[in-house]
Structure formats: structure tokens, C-alpha cells
C-alpha positions in Angstrom: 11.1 78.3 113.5 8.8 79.5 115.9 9.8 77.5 118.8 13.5 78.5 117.9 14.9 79.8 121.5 16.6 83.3 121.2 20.2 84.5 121.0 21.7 85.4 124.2 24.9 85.4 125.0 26.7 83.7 125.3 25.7 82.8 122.0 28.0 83.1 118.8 27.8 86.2 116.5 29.6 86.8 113.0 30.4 90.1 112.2 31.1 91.3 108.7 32.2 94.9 108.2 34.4 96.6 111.2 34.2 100.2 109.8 33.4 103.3 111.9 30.4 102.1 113.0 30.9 97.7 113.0 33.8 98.1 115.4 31.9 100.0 118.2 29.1 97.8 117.7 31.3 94.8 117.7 32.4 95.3 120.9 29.0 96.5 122.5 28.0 92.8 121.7 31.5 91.4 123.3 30.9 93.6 126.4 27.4 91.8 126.7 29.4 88.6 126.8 28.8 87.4 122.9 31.4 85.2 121.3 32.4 87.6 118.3 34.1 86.3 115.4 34.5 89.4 112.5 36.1 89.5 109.5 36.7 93.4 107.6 39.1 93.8 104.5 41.0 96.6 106.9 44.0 94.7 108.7 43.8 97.5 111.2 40.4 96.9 112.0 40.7 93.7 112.3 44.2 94.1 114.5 42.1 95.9 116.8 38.8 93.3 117.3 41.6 91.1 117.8 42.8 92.3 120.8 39.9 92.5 122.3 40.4 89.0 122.6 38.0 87.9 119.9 38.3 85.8 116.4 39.6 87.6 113.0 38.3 85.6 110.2 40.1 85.1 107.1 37.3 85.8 105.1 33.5 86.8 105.3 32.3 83.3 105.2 34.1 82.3 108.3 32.5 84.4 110.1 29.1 82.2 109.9 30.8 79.0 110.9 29.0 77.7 114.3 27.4 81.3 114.7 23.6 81.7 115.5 23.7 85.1 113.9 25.8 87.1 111.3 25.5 90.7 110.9 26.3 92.6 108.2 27.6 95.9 108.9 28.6 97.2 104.9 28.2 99.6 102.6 25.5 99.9 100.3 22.9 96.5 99.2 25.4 95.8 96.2 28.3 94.8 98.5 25.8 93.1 101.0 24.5 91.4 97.9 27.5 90.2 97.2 28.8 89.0 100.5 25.9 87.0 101.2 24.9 85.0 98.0 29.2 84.9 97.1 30.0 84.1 100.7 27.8 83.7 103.7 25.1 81.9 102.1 26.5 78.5 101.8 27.9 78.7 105.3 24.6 80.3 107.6 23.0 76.9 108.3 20.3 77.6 110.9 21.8 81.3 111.9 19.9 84.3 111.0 21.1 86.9 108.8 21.2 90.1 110.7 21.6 93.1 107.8 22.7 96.2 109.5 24.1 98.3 106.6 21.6 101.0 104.8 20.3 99.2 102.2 18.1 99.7 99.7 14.6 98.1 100.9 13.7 96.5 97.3 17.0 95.2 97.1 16.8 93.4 100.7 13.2 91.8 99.9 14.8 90.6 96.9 17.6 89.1 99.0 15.2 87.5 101.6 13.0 85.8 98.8 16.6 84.3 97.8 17.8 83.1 101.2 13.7 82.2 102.0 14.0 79.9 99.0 17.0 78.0 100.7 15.8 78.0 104.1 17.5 80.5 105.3 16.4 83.4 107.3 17.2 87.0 107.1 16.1 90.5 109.1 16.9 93.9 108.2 18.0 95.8 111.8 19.7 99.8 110.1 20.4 101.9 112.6 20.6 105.5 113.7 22.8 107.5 116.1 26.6 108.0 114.5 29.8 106.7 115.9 29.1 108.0 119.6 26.3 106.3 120.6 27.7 103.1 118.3 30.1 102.8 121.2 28.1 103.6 124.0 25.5 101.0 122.7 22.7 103.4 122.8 21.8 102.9 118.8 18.1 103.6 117.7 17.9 100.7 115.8 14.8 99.6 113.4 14.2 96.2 112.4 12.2 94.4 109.8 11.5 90.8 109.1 8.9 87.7 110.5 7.3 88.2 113.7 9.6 85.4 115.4 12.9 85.7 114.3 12.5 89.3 115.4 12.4 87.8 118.2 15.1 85.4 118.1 17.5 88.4 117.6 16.0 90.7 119.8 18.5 89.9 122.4 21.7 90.5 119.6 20.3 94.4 118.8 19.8 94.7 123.0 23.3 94.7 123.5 23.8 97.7 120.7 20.8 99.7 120.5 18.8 101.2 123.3 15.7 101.4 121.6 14.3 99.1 119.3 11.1 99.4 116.8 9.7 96.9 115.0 9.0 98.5 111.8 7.1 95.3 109.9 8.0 92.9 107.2 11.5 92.3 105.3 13.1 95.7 103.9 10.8 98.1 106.2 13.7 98.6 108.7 15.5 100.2 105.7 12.7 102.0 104.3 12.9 103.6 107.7 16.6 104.3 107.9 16.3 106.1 104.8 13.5 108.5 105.0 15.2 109.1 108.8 18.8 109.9 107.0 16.4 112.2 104.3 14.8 114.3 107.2 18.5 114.5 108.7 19.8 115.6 105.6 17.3 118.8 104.8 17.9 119.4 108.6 21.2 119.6 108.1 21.1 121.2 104.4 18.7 124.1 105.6 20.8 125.0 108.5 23.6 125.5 106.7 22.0 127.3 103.9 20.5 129.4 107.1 24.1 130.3 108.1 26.0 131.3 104.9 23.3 133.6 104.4 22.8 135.1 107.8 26.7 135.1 107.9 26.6 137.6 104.6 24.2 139.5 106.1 26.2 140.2 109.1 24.9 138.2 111.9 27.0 136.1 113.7 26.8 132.4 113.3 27.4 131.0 116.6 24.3 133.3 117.8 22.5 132.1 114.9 23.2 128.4 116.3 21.8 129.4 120.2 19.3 131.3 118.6 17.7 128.4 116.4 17.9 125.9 119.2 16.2 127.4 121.4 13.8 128.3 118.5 11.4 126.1 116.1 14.2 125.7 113.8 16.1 123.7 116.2 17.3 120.0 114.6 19.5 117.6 115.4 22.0 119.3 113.3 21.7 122.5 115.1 22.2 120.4 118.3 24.8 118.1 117.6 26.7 119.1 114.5 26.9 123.1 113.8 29.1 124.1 116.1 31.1 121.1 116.5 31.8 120.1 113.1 31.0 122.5 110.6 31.7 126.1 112.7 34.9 124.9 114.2 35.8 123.6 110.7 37.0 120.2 111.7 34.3 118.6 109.6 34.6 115.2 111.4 31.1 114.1 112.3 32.1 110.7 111.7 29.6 109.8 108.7 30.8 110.4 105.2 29.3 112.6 102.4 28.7 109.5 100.1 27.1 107.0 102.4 24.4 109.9 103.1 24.3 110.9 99.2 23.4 106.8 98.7 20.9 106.9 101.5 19.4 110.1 100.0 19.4 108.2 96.9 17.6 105.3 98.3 14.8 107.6 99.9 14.3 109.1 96.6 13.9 105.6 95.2 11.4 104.6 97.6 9.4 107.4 96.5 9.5 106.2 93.0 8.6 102.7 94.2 5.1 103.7 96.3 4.8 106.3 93.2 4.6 109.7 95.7 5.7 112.6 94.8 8.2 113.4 97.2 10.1 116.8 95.8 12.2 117.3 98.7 14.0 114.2 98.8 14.0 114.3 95.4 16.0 117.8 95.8 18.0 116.3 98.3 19.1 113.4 96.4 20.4 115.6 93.2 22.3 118.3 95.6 24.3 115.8 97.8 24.8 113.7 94.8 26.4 117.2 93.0 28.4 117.7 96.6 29.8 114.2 96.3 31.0 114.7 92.7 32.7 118.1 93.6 34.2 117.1 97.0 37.5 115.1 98.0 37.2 111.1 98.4 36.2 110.5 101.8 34.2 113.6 102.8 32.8 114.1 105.8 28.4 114.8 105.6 28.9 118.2 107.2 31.4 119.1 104.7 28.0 119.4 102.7 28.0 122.9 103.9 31.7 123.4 102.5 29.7 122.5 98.5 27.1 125.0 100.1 29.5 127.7 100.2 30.5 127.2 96.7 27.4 127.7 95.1 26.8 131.0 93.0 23.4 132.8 92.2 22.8 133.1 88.7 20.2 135.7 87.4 
């Protein structure tokens, strides 16, 4: 569909999943004068794309009918799996699949060979940038799929995402998103690590914090999360514990498939897996430093 003309508004967009970060990014896309139509298993969240002024679905499949796009905003790739070959599938006609969620990038080249085989067409588009920039529509957002329905949704990610790379075939988009949430996981990890042992030492950890950013241990977790989150002890960053122990999970997976060694995410993967056994349902990712704390040395 090369000659296929692109999706501007006012064009029609489905949205599937209105969680912390599908809601914000719902209404980015209404703002930019889209016609939303969303569906989400929360009746809140759907109470509150409602009055926006925009269509609630009754279910996921809905959301596809007389759209020229349906994103995805879920989970993990077993839910998006299941959404799209249970749901969406029979229902996309010529719109393109637009898979925002963190998924596993085997899992959506598998998926694309599936829709490819019934003429359908499918992108991968993660992104990067938590609930903040989510509303301000300032996402980093990375996006995978064939040359020209990149560009037939270009437009759609626009109205969400300031910047936007074109990473390469189906799936690359994720692979991206998860080595990106694996370097902001050690980031985070080592700072906090960095802390708890500074603290027992007897330096004080909000120096530690202006110290290290203005240092070559600065991150974006020294930046953006330390003080906020995890030194106030709100632990509210707005991105939970498990979605980064599956992301971390995913990266390490990667590895496996291009057969590198990779030990840190490797490491990474087995200690925020740990932290999301030991921690409460619902855990916030800087709570990581809250497992951190509870970790003994043994001789």
C-alpha cells in the first residue's frame, strides 16, 4: 500500500488499553483533533475518555470499526497476543495495527507474519518518557515496521511523541524499548545501591544526589527519580515494579536470541524479578530501592 495516503486527523483512531500511560496518550491524539474511540476493562478509565467527549467501546474489537489505526497500549505481548488474533483481527480491514505496549520483539514478528498472512498490516511504535511527558505529548517514541506504513502512521505518533526514530523492520521498535528500560534499570539499580551504602557510611544522601549529577555518575534516575520518589519516600514514579521486571526480562531474552553474552541484563533481570516476588502487588519501579535495602551480606 504504498500509495496509501497517511493518517491525519481528522482521521479515526482505536485505542485499546487506557492505563497510566493510554489515557494521556489518548487525549494527546484528541487534542490534535483525531476521532478517538477506546475501549479499557477499567470503567473509570473509560468514564474519564468519555468525557472528553470521545467513544467508549464495549469491547476491544469495536474499537477497529471504521478506524484507520488501532493502537495497542497493554501489558505484556501475551495480552496483545490475545487481543488482536481474539479480537481486533477480524475487525482491522485496511487500518494499521499500531502496537505500543513493551513487547517482546520475537513475539511481535511472530504476530506480523500472522496479520501479513491476512493482509493485514502491523508496526511496533514503544515508547519512552513516563506518565509526564505521556501527557504533555513529548514521548520518545521508536517504531518498527515496512518503510511505508511507517509512514502512513507517522502523523498518529506526531500527535504523542516529540521525537520519533525509525528503528527498522517489525519487532526492532521493541528490541529498542527494551535494552532502553535495561540501561534505565542498572541506572537506577546502581544509584540506589550508591546511596544505601554511602548513607551507612555517613554521608548524606541528598548531597550524594547534587553530588552525582553534577558528576559522571549522573543518570536519569539521579535527575528525575532520587529525590522525588525514592528520598521523599512517596515511591510514585508512575511505572510499576513488574512492567520493568518483564521489560528486563525481555532484554535478557534478546540476548539469548542474537546469542551475546550480556551479564548485566542478565543480572538485572534475576534481581528485579527477586524484587517483584518480595514486594506488594502493584509496586512502584523505584520501590526497587525499598528490596535494595533488604538485602543482607553473607560471608
Amino acid at each position: 500500500m504504498t500509495d496509501a495516503p497517511t493518517i491525519a486527523a481528522p482521521a479515526v483512531v482505536g485505542f485499546v488499553g487506557l492505563g497510566a500511560m493510554g489515557l494521556p496518550m489518548a487525549k494527546c491524539l484528541i487534542r490534535a483533533g483525531y476521532q478517538v474511540q477506546g475501549f479499557d476493562l477499567s470503567q473509570d478509565a473509560c468514564k474519564e475518555l468519555q468525557e472528553t467527549g470521545s467513544k467508549v467501546c464495549e469491547n476491544a474489537a469495536l474499537t477497529a470499526q471504521g478506524a484507520d489505526a488501532v493502537i495497542t497500549m497493554l501489558p505484556s505481548s501475551a495480552i496483545v497476543n490475545k487481543v488482536v488474533l481474539d479480537s481486533l483481527a477480524d475487525h482491522l480491514g485496511g487500518a494499521v495495527l499500531i502496537d505500543m505496549s513493551s513487547s517482546a520483539p520475537a513475539e511481535t514478528r511472530k504476530l506480523g507474519e500472522q496479520l501479513d498472512k491476512r493482509g493485514l498490516q502491523m508496526v511496533d511504535a514503544p515508547v519512552s518518557g513516563g506518565v509526564k511527558r505521556a501527557a504533555d505529548g513529548s514521548l520518545a517514541i521508536m517504531i518498527g515496521g515496512d518503510a511505508a506504513c511507517v509512514v502512513r502512521v507517522k502523523p498518529v505518533l506526531e500527535a504523542m511523541g516529540r521525537t520519533i526514530f525509525e528503528t527498522g523492520p517489525l519487532g526492532s521498535g521493541h528490541a529498542m524499548k527494551a535494552l532502553n528500560n535495561f540501561v534505565s534499570a542498572a541506572g537506577l539499580t546502581a544509584a540506589c545501591e550508591a546511596l544505601i551504602v554511602g548513607k551507612k557510611f555517613g554521608l548524606d544522601p541528598e548531597q550524594m544526589v547534587d553530588i552525582l549529577n553534577v558528576s559522571t555518575g549522573r543518570n536519569n534516575s539521579t535527575e528525575n527519580k532520587i529525590k522525588p520518589f525514592v528520598l521523599s519516600g512517596t515511591y510514585d514514579g508512575g511505572f510499576s515494579l513488574g512492567l520493568m521486571a518483564k521489560d528486563l526480562g525481555v532484554a535478557a531474552q534478546l540476548a539469548d536470541v542474537v546469542e551475546a553474552a550480556s551479564p548485566t541484563s542478565r543480572l538485572m533481570a534475576s534481581l528485579w524479578d527477586a524484587a517483584r516476588e518480595q514486594l506488594q502487588d502493584g509496586a512502584d519501579h523505584t520501590e526497587i530501592n525499598r528490596y535494595l535495602e533488604t538485602l543482607q551480606v553473607h560471608h
